[in-house]
N, C-alpha and C positions, 0 to 999 in steps of 0.2 A: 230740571232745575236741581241746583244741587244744596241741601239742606244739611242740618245740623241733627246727629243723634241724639236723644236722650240718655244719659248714661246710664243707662239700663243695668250696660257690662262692663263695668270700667276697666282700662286698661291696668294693668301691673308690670311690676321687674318683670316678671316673665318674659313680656313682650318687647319682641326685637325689631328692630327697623329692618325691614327686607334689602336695602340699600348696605346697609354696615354692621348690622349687629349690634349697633349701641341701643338704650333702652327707647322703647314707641312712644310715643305723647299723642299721635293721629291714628284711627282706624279709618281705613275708604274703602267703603260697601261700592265694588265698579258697577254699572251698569247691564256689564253682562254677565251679573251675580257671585265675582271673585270677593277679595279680598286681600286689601295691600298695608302692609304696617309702615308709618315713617319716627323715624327722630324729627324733632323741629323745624333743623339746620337741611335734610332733606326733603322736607313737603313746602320748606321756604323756595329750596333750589326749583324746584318740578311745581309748586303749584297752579300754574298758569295751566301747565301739560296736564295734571290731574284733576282738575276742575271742569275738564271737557270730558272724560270720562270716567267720572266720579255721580252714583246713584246718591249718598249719602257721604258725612264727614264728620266722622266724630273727633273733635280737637279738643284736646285735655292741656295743650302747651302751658295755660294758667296756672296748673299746679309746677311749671319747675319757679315760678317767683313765691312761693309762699315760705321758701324753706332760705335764712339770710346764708350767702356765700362765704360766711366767717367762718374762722375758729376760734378757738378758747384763745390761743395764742396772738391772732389778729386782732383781739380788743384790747389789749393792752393800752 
């Protein structure tokens, strides 16, 4: 069964999608004890396929709405 991490270790910029390089929002602890990073937009694409061999799933995706998609110039 595939469950949800506690954020124990939360993700950062650091962490890259293993798919593209843009920045991680999903950790997935596999099954057979790897570990696979995604951006949002790829554990959207695959999560069907990574949910069947996914031990664990930690989704942080929450934090890219907290931050408004403005600028100083778009409130005008």
């Amino acid at each position: 069964m595939t469950g949800t991490l506690a954020p124990t270790q939360p993700l950062t910029a650091a962490d890259r999608c293993d798919r593209c390089g843009a920045q991680a929002y999903v950790r997935v602890l596999l099954n057979s004890g790897g570990e696979l990073l995604f951006c949002a937009h790829h554990m959207r694409e695959h999560d069907d396929e990574i949910r069947k061999i996914a031990a664990e799933i930690q989704d942080e995706t929450s934090r890219l709405q907290e931050t408004p998609a403005t600028t100083p110039d778009e409130e005008r």
